[in-house]
C-alpha positions as CSV (number, residue, x, y, z in Angstrom):
1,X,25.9,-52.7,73.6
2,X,28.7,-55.4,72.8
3,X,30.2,-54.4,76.3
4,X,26.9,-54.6,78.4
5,X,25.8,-57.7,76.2
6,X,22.5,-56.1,76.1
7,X,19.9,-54.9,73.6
8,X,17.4,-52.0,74.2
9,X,13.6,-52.9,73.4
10,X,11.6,-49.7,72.8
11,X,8.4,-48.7,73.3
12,X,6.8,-48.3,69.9
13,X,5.6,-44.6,71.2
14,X,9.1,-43.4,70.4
15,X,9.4,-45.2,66.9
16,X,10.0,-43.0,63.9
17,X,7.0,-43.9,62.6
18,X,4.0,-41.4,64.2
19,X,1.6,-43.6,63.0
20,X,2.8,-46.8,64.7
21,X,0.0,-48.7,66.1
22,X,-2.7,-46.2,64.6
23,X,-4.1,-48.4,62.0
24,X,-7.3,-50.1,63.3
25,X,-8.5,-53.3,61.6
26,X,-12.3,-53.4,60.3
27,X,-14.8,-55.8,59.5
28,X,-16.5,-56.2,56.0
29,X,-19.1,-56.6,56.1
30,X,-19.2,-53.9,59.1
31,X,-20.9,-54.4,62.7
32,X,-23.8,-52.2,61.5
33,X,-23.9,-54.0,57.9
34,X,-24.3,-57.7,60.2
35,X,-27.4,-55.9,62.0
36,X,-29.8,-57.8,60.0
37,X,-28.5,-61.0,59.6
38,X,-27.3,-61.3,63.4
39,X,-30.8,-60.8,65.1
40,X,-32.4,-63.3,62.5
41,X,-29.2,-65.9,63.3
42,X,-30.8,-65.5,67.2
43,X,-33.6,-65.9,66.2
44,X,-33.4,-69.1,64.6
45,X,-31.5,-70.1,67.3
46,X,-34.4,-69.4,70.0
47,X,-36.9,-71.2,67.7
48,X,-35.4,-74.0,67.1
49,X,-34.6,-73.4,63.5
50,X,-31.0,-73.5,63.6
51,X,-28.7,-75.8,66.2
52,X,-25.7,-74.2,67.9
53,X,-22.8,-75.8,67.0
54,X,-20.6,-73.6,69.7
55,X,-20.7,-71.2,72.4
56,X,-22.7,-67.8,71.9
57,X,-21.1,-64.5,73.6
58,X,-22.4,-62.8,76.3
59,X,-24.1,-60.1,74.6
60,X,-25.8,-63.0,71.7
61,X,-26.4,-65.6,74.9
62,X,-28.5,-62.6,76.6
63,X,-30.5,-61.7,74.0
64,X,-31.3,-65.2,72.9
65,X,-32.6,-65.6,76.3
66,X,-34.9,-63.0,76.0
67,X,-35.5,-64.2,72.4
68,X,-36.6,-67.3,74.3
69,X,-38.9,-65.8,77.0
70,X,-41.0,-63.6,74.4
71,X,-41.3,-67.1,72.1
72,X,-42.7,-69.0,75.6
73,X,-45.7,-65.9,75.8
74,X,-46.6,-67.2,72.1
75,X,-45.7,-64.4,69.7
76,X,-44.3,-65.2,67.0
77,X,-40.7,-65.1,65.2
78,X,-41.7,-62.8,62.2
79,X,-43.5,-60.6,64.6
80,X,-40.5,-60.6,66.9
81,X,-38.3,-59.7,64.0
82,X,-40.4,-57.0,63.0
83,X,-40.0,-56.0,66.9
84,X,-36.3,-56.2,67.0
85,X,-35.3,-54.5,63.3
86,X,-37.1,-51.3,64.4
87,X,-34.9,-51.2,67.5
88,X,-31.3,-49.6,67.9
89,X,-29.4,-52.3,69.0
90,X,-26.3,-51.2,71.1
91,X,-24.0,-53.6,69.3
92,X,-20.2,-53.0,70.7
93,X,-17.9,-50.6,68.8
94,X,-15.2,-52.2,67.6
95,X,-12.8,-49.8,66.9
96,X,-13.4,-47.8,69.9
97,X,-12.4,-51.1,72.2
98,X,-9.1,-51.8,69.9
99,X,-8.1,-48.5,70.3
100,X,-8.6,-48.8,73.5
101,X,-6.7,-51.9,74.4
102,X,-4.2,-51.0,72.6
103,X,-3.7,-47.7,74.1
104,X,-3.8,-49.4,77.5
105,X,-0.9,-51.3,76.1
106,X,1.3,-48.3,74.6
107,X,1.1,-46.7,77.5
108,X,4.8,-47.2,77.9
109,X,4.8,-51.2,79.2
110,X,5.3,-52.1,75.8
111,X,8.2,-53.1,74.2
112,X,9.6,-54.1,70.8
113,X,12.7,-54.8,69.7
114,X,12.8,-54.5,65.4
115,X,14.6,-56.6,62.8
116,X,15.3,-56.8,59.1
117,X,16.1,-60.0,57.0
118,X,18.1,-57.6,55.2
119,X,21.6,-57.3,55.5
120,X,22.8,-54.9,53.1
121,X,20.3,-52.2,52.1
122,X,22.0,-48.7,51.9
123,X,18.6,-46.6,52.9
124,X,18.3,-49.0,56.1
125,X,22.3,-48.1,56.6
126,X,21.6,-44.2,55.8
127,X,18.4,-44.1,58.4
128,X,19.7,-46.2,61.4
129,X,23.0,-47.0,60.8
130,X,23.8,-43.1,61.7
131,X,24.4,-41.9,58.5
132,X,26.6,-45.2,57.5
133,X,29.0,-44.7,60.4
134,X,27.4,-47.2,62.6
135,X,27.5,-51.1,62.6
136,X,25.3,-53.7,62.2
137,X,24.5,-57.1,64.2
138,X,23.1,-60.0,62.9
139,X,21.9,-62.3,65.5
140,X,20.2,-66.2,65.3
141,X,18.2,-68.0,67.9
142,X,19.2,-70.9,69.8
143,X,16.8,-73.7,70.9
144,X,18.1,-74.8,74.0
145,X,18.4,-71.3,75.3
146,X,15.0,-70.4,74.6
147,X,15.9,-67.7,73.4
148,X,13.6,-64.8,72.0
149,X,13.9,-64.5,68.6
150,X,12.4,-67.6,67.8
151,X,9.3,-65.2,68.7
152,X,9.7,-62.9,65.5
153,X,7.3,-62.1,63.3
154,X,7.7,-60.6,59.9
155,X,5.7,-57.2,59.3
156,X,3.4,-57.2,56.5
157,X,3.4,-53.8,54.3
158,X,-0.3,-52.4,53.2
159,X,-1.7,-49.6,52.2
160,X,-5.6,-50.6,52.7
161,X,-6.9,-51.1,56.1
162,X,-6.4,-54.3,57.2
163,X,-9.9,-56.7,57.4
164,X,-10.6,-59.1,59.9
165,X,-13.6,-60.8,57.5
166,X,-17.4,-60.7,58.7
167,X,-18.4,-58.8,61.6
168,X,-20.9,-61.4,62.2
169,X,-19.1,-64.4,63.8
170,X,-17.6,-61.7,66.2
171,X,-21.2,-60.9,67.5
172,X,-22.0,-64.3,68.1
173,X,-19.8,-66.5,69.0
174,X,-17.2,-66.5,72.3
175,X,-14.4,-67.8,71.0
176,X,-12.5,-65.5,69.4
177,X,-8.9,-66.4,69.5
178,X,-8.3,-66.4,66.0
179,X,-10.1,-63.1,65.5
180,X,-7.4,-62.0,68.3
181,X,-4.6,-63.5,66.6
182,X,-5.7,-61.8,63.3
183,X,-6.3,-58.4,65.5
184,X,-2.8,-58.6,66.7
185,X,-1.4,-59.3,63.5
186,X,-3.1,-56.1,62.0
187,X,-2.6,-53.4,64.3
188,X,1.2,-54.5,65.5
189,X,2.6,-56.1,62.5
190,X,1.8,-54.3,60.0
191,X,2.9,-50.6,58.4
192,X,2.2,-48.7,55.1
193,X,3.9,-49.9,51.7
194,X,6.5,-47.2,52.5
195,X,8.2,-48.7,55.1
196,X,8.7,-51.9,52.7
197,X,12.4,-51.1,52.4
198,X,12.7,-52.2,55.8
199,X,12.0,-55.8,55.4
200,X,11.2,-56.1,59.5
201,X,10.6,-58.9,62.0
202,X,9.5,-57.7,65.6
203,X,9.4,-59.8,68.8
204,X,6.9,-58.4,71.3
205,X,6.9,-58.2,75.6
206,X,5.5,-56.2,78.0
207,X,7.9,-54.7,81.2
208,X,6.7,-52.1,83.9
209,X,9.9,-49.6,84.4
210,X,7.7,-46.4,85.9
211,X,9.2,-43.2,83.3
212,X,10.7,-45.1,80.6
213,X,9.8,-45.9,77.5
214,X,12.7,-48.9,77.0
215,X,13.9,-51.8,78.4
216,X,17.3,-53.2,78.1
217,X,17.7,-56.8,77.8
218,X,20.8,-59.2,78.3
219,X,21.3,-61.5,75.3
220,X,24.0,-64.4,75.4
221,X,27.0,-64.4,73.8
222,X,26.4,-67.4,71.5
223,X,23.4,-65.2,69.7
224,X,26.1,-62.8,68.1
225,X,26.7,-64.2,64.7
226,X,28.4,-61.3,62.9
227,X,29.1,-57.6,63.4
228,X,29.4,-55.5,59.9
229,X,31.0,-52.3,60.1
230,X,30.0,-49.5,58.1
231,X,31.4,-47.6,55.3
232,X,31.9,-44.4,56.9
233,X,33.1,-46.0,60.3
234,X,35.6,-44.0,62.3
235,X,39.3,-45.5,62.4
236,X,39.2,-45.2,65.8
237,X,35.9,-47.0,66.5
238,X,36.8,-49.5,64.1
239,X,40.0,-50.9,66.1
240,X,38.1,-50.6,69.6
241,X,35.3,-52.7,67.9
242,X,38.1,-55.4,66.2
243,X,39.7,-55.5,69.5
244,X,36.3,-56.2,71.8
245,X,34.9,-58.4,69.4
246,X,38.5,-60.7,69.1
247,X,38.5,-60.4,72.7
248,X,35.1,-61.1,73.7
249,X,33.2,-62.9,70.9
250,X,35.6,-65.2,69.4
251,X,32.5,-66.7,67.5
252,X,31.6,-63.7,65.8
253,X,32.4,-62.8,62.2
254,X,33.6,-59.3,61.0
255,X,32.3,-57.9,57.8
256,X,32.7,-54.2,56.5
257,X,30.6,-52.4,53.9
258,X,32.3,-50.5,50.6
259,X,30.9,-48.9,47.9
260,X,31.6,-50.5,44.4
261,X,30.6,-48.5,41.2
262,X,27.6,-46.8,42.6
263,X,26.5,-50.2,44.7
264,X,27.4,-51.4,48.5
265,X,28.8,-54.2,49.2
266,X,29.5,-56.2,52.2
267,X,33.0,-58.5,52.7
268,X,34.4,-60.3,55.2
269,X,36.8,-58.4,57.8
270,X,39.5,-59.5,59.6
271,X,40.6,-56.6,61.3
């Protein structure tokens, strides 16, 4: 990595969690549960009982139109209602088209690169450090550079399904940008309370590379702010790490990890 100057994004298909990107967000009250209250919302919008204050979606703009017509031939709004409650309206399913947009998008274009705010956590040194004979880089983001880690966002750990609020305003209303947003948030940055030791940020993109499920990505030399070596480093790995680091990252600070009295900690290097 510190000789390419590049880091590998994955494709969260190959994470170590199998149920990465499985968790769909709901709606409370539920699509089903808004049944009621959304055709008598129309419908006080076709009489003239209730003023729009923003654009309808396609599904609520087409039915209020017809809403409309039926009022024109003189019957009623109670009758209508009576009408409409005894019908099975085909209201979308919304877990069937997260799933399937974000299927479509962990497909293997995806890609993710993961990172902790935690710098010296012996589980996350036991799991991916390789078995505390690895290293760890600590990287920052730099304005003018644009680079991408100003793009991070920290995972949120639950154990409940995550809710996106009413399913009502999603039936009516086009814009839906911050029901997105909130979408997004729930189903890619979010994992179970066990994963909490992690204490991750993510950054997100998208890259086409036909039978691979990673992309690696050149980052600039003035991102690497530290390299911490690990307990159980090999001698040998440790000098050709001191010697490409001095060599090519004279910016970069050394730190090692010992164990003190049942505890780790991490201490400047110097090699």
């Amino acid at each position: 990595m510190l000789e390419s100057r590049k880091l590998r994004w994955s494709c969260p298909s190959s994470f170590n969690d199998i149920n990465e990107l499985q968790r769909m967000p709901t709606f409370k009250p539920s699509v089903e549960a808004c049944k009621d209250d959304y055709l008598k919302t129309l419908l006080n919008f076709s009489y003239g009982d209730l003023q729009l204050t923003k654009p309808l979606s396609l599904d609520s703009e087409y039915l209020v139109s017809l809403m409309q017509m039926t009022k024109e031939q003189g019957v009623g709004k109670d009758t209508l209602y009576r009408e409409l409650s005894s019908l099975e309206l085909n209201l979308s399913n919304l877990e069937d088209i997260l799933r399937e947009e974000t299927e479509r998008y962990n497909n293997g274009d995806l890609r993710i690169i993961c990172l902790s705010e935690d710098e010296n956590n012996e589980v996350m040194w036991a799991h991916y450090g390789d078995n505390h004979t690895g290293c760890m880089f600590e990287f920052r983001h730099i304005e003018k550079l644009d680079t991408p880690f100003q793009m991070a966002k920290k995972v949120t750990y639950i154990d409940h399904t995550p809710n996106l609020g009413s399913a009502l305003d999603f039936l009516l209303y086009a814009e839906r940008q911050e029901l997105l947003a909130k979408t997004v948030d729930a189903i890619y940055y979010t994992k179970t309370a066990k994963w909490g030791y992690e204490k991750e940020w993510r950054v997100m993109t998208c890259r086409s590379e036909e039978g691979k499920r990673y992309s690696d990505f050149e980052f600039y030399k003035e991102e690497l702010v530290s390299v911490t070596f690990s307990a159980r480093i090999a001698a040998e790995d440790l000098t050709d790490l001191v010697n490409l680091i001095t060599n090519q990252f004279p910016q970069c600070k050394m730190y090692k990890v010992r164990p003190v009295r049942g505890k780790i900690e991490r201490v400047e290097f110097n090699g």
